[in-house]
N, C-alpha and C positions, 0 to 999 in steps of 0.2 A: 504494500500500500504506500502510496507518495505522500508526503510529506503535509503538502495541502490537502487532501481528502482525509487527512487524521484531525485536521484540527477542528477547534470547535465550531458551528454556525453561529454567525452575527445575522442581527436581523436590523439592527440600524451600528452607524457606525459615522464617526466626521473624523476628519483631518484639517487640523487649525483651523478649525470655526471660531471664526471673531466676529463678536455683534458691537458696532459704536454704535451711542445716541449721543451727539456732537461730542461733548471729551469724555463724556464717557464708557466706559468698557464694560458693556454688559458681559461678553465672554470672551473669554480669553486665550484665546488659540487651544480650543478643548481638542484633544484627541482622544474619542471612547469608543469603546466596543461593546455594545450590548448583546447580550447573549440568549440565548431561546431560556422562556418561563416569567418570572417575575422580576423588574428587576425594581429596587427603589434610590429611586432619584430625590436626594436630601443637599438640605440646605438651609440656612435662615431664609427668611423672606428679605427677598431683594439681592440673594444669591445666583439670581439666573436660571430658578430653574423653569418658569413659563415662559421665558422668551427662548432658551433651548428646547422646547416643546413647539414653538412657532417655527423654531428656525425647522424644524425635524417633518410637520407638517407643511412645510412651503408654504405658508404664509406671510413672511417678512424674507427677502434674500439679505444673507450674512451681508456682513458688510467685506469678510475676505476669508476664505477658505471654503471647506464643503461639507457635504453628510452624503450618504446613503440610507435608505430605508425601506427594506424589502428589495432589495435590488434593485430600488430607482433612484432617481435625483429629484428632490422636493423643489427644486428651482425651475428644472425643464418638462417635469413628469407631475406636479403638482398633484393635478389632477386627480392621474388615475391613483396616486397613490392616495388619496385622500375616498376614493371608493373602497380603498381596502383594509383601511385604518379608523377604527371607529375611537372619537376623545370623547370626553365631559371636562368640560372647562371647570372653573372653581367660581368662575362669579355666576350669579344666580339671574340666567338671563330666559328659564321659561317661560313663556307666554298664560300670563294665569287664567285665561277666558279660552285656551285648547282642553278637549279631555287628555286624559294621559295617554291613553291608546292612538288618538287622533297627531301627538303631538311624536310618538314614539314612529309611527307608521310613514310621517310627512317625511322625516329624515333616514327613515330606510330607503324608501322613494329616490330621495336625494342623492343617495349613494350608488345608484341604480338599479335596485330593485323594482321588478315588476309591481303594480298595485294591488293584484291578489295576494302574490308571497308577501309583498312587506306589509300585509294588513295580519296574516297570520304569524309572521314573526313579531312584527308589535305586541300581539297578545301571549305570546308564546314567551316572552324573553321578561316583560311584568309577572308573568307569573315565577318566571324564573327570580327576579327579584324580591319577589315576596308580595306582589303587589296586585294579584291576580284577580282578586275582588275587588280593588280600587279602581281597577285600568280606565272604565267611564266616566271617573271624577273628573272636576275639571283641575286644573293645578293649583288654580289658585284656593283650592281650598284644603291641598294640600299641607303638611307637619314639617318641616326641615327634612326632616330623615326620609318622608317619602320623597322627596323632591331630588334629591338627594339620590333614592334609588332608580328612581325617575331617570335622570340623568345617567345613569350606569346601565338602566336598559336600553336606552338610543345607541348608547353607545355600542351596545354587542350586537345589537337585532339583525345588523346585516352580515351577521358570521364572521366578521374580520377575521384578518390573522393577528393585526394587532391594534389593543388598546392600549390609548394614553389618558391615563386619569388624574387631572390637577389637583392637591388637596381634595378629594372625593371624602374626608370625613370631617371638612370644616364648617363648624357650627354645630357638630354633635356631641352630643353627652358619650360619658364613658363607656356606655350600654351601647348604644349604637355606635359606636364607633369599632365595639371588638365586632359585634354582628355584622355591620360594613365590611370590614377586612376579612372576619370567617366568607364572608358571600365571595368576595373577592379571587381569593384563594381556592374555595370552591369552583369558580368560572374559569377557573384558570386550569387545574388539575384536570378536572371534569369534561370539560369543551376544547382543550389543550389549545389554549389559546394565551398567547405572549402579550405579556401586561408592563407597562411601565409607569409606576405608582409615585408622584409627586407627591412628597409628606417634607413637612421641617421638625418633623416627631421621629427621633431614632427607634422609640421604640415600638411604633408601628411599623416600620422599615424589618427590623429585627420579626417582628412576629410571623411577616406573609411574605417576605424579600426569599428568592437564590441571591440575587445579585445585586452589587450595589453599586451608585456614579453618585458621586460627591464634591458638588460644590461651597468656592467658598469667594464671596466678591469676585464672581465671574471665572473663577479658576479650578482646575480640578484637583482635588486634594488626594479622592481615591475612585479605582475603576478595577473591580475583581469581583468572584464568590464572597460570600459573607462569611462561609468556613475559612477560606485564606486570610481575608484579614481580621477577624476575629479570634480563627485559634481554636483549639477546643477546654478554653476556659482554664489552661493551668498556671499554677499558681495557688498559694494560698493567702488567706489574711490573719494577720499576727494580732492579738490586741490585746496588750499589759495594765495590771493594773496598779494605777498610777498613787506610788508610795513612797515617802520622804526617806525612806533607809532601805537598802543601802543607798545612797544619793549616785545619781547617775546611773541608776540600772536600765535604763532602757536603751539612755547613748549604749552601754556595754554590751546589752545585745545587740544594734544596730551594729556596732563595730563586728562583733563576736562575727554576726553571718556575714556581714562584706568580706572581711580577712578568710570565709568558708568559702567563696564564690558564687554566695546568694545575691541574685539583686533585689536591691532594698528600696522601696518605698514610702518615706514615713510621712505622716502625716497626725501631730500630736503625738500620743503614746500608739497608736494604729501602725503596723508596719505589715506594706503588700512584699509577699515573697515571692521569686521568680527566674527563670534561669536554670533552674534543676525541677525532676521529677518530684511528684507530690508528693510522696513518701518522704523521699531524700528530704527535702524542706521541711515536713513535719518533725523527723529526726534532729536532723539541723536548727529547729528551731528549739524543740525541749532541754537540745543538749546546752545551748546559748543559755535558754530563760535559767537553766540550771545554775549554770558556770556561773552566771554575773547575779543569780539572787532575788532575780525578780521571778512575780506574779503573772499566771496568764487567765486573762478573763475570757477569751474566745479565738480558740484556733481553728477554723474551717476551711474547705478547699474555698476558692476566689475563679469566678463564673466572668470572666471580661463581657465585655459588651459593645457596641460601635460608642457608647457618649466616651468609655474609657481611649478609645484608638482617636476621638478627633475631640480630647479634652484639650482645651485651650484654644481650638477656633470656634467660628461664628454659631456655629451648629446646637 
């Protein structure tokens, strides 16, 4: 097998994609690779990540570089690739005097679906959202959360291959927002269909993400699996308890495991361990709290997480 047919499929991908809006740098010569399944696309707000969704949709041309997406170019191919990519924006722009099924069926239409199929995928894809007995309502009399799911059945009704979902749990409560995401996740596994999920919440990212592209003031900070750059969580947490004799016992364990080839994290009496097998560290750490005399109040294995990998930027 060659070399190229091993590797993995991208279904969107740019090379030094820069967006200016006069001096400013919305993106920054991004080069990513997104990969088939879910990927989440994070960032604070005002990190770039709806206008790298415009750019990916062809609807603003970069101001210098390029994308692909699905095998096309959003700049010359617009169009068709916009038939085979179904979004939900994040602002709340349904028409509240459509029914939901009226509103879902217009935009399968849109995407060129015949007017019988897109009337029974409209109904077909609400119920898929949960929304099955609603579908007649009109929108505006709609809840957040249904509008919400509203918006993530247009989005699928025409089969895509792929969805782009901006913030799709903004303005929800914590209830719906894990329900949103299970749906999600669901739509995706289930319809095998490539999702890429705009959140400034890592740990919605974390919950329904393979993969992850990370923005930070237009630049990409990370672009991989969430297993690579996360890790499978080793490491423990050290945490002593904090007592005037013998004085300086905790510096002495800090020291004790550095001088062992533990890396050390401390923070207060809290020290993160790392760098060796969780055993080894456990051992290493008893033998330390030993040696120097202090107390330990809680030794546990230590689970990292994306806030710990992008702790100190914008995110």
């Amino acid at each position: 097998m060659s070399e190229s047919s091993s590797e993995p499929a991208v279904i969107a991908s740019t090379t030094s994609l820069t967006q200016q809006f006069g001096s400013t740098v919305a993106l920054d010569a991004l080069d990513i690779r997104m990969r088939p399944g879910v990927t989440g696309l994070v960032g604070a707000n005002g990190a770039g990540k709806t206008t790298l969704l415009n750019a990916l949709l062809g609807l603003r041309p970069p101001t210098s570089g390029s994308a692909t997406v699905l095998g096309l170019d959003p700049r010359s191919q617009g169009a068709a690739l916009r038939a085979q990519v179904g979004f939900a924006p994040e602002r709340d722009v349904l028409p509240d005097e459509m029914r939901a099924v009226d509103f879902v069926r217009h935009l399968a239409q849109v995407r060129g679906l015949p007017r019988s199929e897109a009337r029974t995928r409209a109904s077909d894809s609400l119920w898929l959202v949960g929304l099955g007995e609603e579908r007649t309502r009109t929108l505006g009399t709609m809840s957040t959360g249904q509008r919400q799911r509203v918006k993530l059945a247009q989005a699928v009704a025409s089969d895509p291959q792929l969805v782009l979902l901006d913030e799709p749990t903004s303005g929800l409560d914590p209830t719906q927002r894990t329900e949103m995401l299970t749906l999600i996740g669901e739509i995706s596994n289930e319809h095998s269909v490539n999702v890429v999920l705009s959140s400034h919440l890592l740990e919605e990212v974390e919950r329904v993400c393979d993969h992850i592209v990370a923005l930070d003031a237009g630049r990409l900070i990370a672009d991989g699996p969430i297993t690579e750059l996360v890790g499978d969580g080793e490491g423990i947490t050290l945490e002593l308890v904090d007592i005037a004799e013998p004085a300086g016992s905790v510096d002495e364990v800090e020291r004790l495991l550095t001088r062992a080839g533990v890396e050390v994290e401390r923070t207060g009496t809290t020290l993160r361990l790392g760098g060796q097998g969780r055993d080894e560290l456990s051992d290493r750490a008893r033998d330390a709290v030993a040696e120097a005399g202090a107390r330990i109040r809680r030794l546990e294995a230590r689970q990292r997480t994306l806030a710990d990998l992008f702790e100190g930027s914008a995110i």
